[in-house]
N, C-alpha and C positions, 0 to 999 in steps of 0.2 A: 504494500500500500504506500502511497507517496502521501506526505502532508505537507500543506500550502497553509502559510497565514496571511489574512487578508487581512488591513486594517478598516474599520468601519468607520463608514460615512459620519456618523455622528459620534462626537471625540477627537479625541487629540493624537496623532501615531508621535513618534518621536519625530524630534526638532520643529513641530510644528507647534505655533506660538500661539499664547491667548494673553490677552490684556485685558486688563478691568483696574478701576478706579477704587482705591481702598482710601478713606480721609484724604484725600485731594493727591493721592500720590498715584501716577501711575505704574501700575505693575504687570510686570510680563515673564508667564512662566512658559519653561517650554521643556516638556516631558523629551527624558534620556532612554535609552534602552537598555537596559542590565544583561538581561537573557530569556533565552523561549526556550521553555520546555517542551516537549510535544509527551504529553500520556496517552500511551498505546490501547488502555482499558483491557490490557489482560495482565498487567500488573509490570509490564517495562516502560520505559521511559529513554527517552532522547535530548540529551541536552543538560545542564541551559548551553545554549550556544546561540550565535546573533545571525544565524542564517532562515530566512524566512520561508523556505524552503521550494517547493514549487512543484507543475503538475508532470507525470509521466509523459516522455521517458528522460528528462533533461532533471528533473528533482532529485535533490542532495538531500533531503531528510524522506527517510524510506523505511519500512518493516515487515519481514514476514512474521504471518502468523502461521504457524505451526497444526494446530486443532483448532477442529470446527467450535465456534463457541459465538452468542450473542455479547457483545464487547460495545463500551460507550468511551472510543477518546475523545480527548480534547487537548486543549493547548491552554497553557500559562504562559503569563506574561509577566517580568518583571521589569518594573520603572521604577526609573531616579527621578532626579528632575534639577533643574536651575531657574533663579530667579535675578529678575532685574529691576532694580526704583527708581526711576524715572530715568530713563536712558542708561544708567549707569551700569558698569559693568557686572557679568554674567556671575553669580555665585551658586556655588554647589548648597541642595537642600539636602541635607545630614541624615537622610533615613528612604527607603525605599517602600514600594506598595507590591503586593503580586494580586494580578487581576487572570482569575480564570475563566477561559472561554466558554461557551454553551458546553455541553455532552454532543455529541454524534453516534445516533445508534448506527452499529453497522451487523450485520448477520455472516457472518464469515463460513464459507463451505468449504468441504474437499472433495477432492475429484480423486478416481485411481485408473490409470492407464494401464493399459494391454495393450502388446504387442502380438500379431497374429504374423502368423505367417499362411500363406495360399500353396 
């Protein structure tokens, strides 16, 4: 299976900035990326690492599953972040967040091959 992370339309992916006005100061933060995990939902895991990874057959984050089984991955995300008061230079926020992605049920089968001969 290949896993691909998309970042959503609504939010912030990394270095993308938001500004808002807090007591007449403005502020602008602009979320970092730490690392993506990717969970397998049969109980392995890939990662963290910063590669987003992508669709068959050109994708770098990849897993076989082994046995047929009903399995839910997903993907984590870990963010930093930096801030800035009014134009002023970029400073690191001291602590990070991990936002985990929906479940994706998936149904996993196996197949067994024969070879015949005529």
């Amino acid at each position: 299976m290949y896993f691909q992370l998309a970042w959503p339309e609504a939010g912030f992916e990394p270095q993308e900035i938001d500004t808002t006005t807090i007591i007449g100061y403005e502020v602008r933060i602009r979320p970092t990326l730490v690392g993506i995990t990717y969970l397998t939902g049969d109980g392995g895991s890939i990662g963290p690492t910063e590669s987003t990874g992508g669709p068959y057959p050109d994708g770098d984050i990849t897993h076989e599953y082994t046995d047929a089984a009903e399995v839910a991955p997903y993907i984590s995300v870990e963010y930093g972040g930096e801030v800035s008061v009014d134009g002023g230079d970029w400073s690191e926020i001291p602590s990070t967040v991990v936002i985990d992605g929906p479940t994706n049920p998936l149904e996993v089968l196996t197949s067994k091959n024969r070879l015949y001969s005529n």
